[in-house]
C-alpha positions as CSV (number, residue, x, y, z in Angstrom):
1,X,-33.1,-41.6,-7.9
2,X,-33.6,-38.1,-8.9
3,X,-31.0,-35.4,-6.7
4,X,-32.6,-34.2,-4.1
5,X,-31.9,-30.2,-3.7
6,X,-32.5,-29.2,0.1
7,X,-33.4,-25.6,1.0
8,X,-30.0,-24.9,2.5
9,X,-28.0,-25.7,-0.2
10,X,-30.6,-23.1,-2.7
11,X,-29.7,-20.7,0.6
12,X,-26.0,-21.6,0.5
13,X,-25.6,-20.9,-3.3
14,X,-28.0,-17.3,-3.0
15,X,-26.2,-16.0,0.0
16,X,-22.6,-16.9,-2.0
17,X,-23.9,-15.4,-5.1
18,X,-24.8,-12.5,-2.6
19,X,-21.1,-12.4,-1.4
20,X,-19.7,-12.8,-4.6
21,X,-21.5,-9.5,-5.8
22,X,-20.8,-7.2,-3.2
23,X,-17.1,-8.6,-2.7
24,X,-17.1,-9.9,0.1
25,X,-15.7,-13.4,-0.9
26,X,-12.1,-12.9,0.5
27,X,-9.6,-13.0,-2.5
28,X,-7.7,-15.3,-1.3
29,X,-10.7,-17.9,-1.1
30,X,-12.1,-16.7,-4.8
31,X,-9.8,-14.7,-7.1
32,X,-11.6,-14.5,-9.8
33,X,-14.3,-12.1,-9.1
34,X,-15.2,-7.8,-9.2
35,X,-13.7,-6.8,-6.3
36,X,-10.1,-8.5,-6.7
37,X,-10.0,-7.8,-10.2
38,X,-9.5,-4.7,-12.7
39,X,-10.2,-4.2,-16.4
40,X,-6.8,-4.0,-18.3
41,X,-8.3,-2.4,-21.8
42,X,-6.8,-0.6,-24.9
43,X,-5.6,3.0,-24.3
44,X,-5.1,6.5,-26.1
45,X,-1.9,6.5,-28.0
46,X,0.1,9.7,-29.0
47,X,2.6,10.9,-31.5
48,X,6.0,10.7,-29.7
49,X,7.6,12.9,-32.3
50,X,4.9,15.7,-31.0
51,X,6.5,15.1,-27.8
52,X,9.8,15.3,-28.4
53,X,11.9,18.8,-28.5
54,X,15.3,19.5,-29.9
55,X,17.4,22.1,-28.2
56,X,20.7,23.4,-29.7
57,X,20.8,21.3,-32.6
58,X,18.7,21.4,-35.6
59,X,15.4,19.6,-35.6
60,X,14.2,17.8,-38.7
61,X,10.3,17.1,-38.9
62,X,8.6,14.1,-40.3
63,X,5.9,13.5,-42.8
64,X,4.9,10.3,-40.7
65,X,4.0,9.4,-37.3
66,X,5.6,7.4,-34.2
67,X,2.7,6.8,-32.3
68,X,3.5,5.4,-28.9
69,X,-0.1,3.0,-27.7
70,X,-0.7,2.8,-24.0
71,X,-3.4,0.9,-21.8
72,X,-6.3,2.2,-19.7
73,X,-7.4,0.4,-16.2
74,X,-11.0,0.3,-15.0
75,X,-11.3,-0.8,-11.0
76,X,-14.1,-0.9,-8.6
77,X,-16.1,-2.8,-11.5
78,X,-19.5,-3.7,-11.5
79,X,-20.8,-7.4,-12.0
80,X,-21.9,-6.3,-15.9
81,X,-18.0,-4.6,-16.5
82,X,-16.5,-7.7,-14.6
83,X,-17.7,-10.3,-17.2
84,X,-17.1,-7.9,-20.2
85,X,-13.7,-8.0,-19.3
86,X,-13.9,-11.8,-18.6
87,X,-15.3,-12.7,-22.2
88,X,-13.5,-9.9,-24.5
89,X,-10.8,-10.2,-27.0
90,X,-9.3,-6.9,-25.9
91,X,-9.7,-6.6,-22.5
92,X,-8.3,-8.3,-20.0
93,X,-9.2,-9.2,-16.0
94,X,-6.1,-9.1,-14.0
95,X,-5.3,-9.6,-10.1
96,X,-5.7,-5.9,-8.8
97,X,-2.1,-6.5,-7.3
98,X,-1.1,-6.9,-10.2
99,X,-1.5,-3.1,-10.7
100,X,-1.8,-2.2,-7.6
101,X,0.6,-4.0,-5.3
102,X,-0.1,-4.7,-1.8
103,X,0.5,-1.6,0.6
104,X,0.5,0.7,-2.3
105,X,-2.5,2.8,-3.2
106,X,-3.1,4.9,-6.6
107,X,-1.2,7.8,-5.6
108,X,1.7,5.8,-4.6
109,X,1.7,3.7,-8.4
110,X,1.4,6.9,-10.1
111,X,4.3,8.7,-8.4
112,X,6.2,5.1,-8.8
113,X,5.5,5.5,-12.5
114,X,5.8,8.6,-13.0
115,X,9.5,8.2,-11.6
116,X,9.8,5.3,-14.1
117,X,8.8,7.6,-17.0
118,X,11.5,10.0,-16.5
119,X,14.3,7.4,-15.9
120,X,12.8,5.9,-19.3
121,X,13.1,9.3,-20.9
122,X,16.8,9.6,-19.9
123,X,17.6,5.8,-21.4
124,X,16.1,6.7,-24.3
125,X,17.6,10.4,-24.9
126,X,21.1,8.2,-23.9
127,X,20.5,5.7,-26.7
128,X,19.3,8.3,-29.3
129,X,21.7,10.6,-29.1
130,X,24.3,7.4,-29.6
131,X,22.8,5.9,-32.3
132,X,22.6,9.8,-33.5
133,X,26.7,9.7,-33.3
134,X,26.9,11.8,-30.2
135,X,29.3,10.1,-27.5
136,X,27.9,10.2,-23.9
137,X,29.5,10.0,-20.5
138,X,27.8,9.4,-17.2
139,X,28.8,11.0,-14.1
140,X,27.5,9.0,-11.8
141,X,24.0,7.5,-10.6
142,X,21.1,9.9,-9.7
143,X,19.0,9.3,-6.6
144,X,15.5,9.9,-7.6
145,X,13.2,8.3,-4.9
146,X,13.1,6.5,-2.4
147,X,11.2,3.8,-1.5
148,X,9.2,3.1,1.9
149,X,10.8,-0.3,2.5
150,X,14.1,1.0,1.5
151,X,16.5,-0.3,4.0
152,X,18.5,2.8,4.5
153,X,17.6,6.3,5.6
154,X,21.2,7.8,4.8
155,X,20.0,8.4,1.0
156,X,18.1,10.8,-0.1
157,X,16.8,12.1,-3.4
158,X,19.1,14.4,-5.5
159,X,22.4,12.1,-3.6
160,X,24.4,11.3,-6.8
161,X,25.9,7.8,-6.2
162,X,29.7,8.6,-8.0
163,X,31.6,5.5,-6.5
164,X,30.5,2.1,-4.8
165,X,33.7,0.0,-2.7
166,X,36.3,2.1,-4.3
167,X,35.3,1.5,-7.9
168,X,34.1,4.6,-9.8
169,X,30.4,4.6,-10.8
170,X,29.3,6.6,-14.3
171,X,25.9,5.8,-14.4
172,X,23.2,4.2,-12.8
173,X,23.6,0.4,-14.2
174,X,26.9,0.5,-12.8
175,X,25.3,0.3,-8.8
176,X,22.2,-1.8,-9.9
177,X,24.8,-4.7,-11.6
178,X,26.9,-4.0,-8.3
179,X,24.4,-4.4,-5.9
180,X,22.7,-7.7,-8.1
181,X,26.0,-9.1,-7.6
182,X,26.1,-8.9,-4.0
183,X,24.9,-11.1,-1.8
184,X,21.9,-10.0,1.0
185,X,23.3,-9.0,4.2
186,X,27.1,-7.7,2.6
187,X,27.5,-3.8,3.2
188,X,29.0,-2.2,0.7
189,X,30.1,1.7,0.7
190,X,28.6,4.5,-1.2
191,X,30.8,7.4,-2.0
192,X,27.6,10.0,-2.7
193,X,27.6,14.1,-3.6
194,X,25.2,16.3,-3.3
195,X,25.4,19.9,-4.6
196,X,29.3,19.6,-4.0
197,X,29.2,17.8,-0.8
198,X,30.9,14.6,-0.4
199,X,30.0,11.7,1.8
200,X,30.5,7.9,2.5
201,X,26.9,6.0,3.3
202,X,27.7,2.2,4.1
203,X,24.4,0.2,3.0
204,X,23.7,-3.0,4.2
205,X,22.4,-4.7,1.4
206,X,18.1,-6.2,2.2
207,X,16.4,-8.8,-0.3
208,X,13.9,-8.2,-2.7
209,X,10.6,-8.9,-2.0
210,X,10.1,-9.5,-5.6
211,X,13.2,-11.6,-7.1
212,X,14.5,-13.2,-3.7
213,X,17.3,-14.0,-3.3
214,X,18.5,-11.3,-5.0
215,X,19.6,-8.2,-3.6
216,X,18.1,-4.8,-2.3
217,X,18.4,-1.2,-1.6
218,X,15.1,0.5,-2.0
219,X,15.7,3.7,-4.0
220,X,15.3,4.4,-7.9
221,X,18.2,5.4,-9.7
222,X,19.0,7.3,-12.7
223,X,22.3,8.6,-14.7
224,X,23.8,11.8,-14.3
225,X,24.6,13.3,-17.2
226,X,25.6,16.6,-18.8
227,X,24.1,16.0,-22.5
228,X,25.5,17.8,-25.9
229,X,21.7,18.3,-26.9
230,X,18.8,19.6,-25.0
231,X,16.5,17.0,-25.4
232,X,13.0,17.7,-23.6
233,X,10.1,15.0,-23.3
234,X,6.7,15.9,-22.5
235,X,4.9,12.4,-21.5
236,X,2.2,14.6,-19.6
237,X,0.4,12.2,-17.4
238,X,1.6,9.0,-19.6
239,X,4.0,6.9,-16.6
240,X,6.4,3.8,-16.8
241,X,9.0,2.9,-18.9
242,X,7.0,1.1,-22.1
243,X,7.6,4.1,-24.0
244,X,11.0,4.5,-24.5
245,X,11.9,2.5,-27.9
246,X,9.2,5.5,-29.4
247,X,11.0,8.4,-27.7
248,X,14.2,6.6,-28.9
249,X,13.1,6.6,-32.3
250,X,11.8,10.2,-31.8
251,X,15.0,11.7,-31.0
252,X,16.9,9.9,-33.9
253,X,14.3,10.9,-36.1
254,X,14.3,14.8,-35.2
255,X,18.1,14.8,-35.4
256,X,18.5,13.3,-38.8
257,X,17.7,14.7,-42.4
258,X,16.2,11.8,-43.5
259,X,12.5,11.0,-42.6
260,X,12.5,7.5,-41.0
261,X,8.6,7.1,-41.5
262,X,8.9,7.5,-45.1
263,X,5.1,9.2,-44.0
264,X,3.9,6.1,-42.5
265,X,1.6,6.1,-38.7
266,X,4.2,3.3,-37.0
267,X,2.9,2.4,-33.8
268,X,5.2,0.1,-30.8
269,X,6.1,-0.1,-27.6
270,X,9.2,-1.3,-25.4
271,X,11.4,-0.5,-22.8
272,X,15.0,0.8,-24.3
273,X,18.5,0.9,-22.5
274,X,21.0,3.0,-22.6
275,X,22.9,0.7,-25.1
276,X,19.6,0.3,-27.1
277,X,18.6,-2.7,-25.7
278,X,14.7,-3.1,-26.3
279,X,12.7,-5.2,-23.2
280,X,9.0,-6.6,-22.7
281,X,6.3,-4.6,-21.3
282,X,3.2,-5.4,-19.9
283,X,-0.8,-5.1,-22.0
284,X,0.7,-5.7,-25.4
285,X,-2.5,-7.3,-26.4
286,X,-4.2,-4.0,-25.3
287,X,-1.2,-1.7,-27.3
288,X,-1.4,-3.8,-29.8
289,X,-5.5,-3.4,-30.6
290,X,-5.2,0.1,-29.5
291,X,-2.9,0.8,-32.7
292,X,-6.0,-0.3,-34.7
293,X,-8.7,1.7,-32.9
294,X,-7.3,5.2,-32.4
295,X,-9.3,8.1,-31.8
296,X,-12.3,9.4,-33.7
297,X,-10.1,11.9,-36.7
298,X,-6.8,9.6,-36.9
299,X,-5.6,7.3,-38.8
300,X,-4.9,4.0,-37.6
301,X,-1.3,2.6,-37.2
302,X,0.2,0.4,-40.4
303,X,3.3,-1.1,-38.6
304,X,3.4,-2.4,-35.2
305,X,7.0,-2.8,-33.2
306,X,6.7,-4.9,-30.5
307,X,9.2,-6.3,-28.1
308,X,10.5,-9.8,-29.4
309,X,9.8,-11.0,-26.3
310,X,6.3,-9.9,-26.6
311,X,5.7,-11.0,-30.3
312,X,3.9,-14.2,-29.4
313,X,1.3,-12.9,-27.3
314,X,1.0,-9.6,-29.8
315,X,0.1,-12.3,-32.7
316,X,-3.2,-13.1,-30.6
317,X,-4.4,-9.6,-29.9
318,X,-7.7,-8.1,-32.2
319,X,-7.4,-6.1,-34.6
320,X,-10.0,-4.1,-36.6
321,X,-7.5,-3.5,-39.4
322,X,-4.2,-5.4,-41.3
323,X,-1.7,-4.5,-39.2
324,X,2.7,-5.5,-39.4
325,X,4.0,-7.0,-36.6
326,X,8.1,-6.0,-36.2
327,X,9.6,-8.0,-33.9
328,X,13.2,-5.7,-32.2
329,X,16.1,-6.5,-30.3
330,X,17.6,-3.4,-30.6
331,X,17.0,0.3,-31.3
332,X,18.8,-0.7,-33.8
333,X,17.0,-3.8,-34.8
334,X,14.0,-1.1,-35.3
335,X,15.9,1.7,-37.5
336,X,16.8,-1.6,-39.6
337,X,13.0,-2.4,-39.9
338,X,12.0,1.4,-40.8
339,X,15.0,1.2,-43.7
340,X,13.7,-1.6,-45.2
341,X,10.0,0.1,-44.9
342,X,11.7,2.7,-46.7
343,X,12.9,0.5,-49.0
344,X,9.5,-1.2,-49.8
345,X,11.3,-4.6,-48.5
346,X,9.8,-6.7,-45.5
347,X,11.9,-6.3,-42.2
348,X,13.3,-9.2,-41.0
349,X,11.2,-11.9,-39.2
350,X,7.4,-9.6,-39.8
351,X,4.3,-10.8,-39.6
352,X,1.2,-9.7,-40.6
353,X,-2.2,-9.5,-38.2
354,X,-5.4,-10.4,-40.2
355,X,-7.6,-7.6,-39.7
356,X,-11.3,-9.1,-38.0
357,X,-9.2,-12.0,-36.0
């Protein structure tokens, strides 16, 4: 017998379809649709090295480029932009959350980021001038925001963070591994100054509401630290950490004699530490693409860097043009791959993106 399809159930599916468009299916009934949703997409990228100033030390320049690649969001998307992003190769759709996390609105993320940026800027001036030959000293952990569910109101931004339970504290990694070892619920003792003024804060330690059980404080830290060179990065409205390997690079670059490019465009991303330790990011497939497709007048990128970490989901991203993957480690891990570059020898573990795939 043939299915018999009843008036209701044409009315059920047009008034869901109905719902579905305007957004008023509830996310947590249907994820997948416009309104809890935004477009992840390739993009601008810049020249770090353009970026980048030297201040009482001599500044080299560079035939080449180091071309940090970012990503662009699209919300509030329409029905036609939603399944664009659903069916391309270079866009993604992605939980608004994920973007925009719950309580937060745009203002909030961009400030967030943009306190991100500048701790990333620090980590990477601290690695470059390192692996430049300059020796570096903290002096103790900088206090540069707080957060709303931060479970103390006894810090405050500009507080430098110089000891934690009697032991002495040189930069900001030193309260963050402290506080990580700790269990929820401990106190432990902050010996903070600010503009010469000394004080103890005792902080009972919350969890995170992102990596329970581990252990919480609320407020963003970064190293305090009277550096031999001026270093000065202009990121402009470009936020989070995912471009510090490129500013890294920059800085070594600018401070040596010899051009690292060897004139090459070299394009990457990843987070750097202070001890040159390179880590994921997120929209590599985006960066990635992006290095292929840059604006109308430049030349697209040759060589890629890209978080080990990342390199398996970089080898599916599109590309419009043969492109070398570099999987790092290391700051140093890259300045290895741009000496073999150099060199005309393959770095170590490359791989080459078909261009058309």
């Amino acid at each position: 017998m043939g299915r018999v399809i009843t008036v209701a159930a044409v009315m059920a599916v047009l008034v869901g379809g109905w719902l579905f468009v305007r957004g008023e299916v509830p996310c947590e009934v249907l994820a997948a649709q416009p309104s809890c949703e935004v477009a992840v997409l390739p993009g601008p990228s810049q020249d770090t090295l353009e970026l980048v100033t030297i201040g009482g030390a001599e500044a080299h320049p560079s035939d080449g480029q180091l071309r940090l690649t970012t990503i662009a969001v699209q919300d509030d998307l329409d029905l036609r932009s939603w399944f664009r992003a659903r069916i391309s190769g270079t866009v993604d759709a992605v939980a608004r959350e994920t973007i925009y996390p719950p309580g937060s609105d745009r203002d909030q993320v961009a400030e967030t980021n943009a306190l991100m940026m500048a701790d990333s800027q620090l980590m990477a001036t601290i690695a470059g001038l390192t692996a430049s030959g300059y020796t570096l000293t903290g002096e103790g952990a900088l206090v540069a925001g707080i957060a709303e569910d931060a479970v103390t109101d006894d810090l405050e931004a500009g507080d430098v963070i110089v000891g934690v339970d009697g032991e002495v504290v040189r930069d900001s990694r030193d309260v963050v591994d402290t506080v990580r070892a700790s269990d929820p619920g401990e106190t432990l003792t902050f010996a903070v100054d600010n503009d010469g003024a000394s004080r103890e804060v005792a902080v009972t330690l919350g969890t995170s509401a992102d990596e329970p059980p581990v252990s919480y404080v609320g407020v963003l830290l970064t190293t305090q630290m009277d550096l031999p060179v001026d270093v000065t990065i202009d990121a402009g409205v470009i936020g989070g950490p995912s471009a510090g390997l490129l500013f890294a690079l920059s800085i070594v670059e600018l401070l040596g004699p010899e051009d690292l490019t060897d004139g090459r465009i070299i394009a990457g991303t990843g987070t750097v530490d202070r001890d040159g330790q390179v880590g994921s990011v997120g929209g590599i497939r985006q960066k990635v693409s992006g290095a292929t497709t840059p604006a109308s007048g430049e030349d697209p990128a040759a060589v890629f860097l890209v978080p080990r970490g990342n390199l398996a989901e970089a080898r599916r991203a599109a590309v419009e043009r043969e492109l070398l993957l570099v999987p790092v480690d290391t700051l140093d891990d890259a300045l290895d791959a741009l000496e073999a570059l150099r060199s005309d020898r393959d770095p170590r573990d490359a791989v080459v993106l078909a261009a058309g795939r």
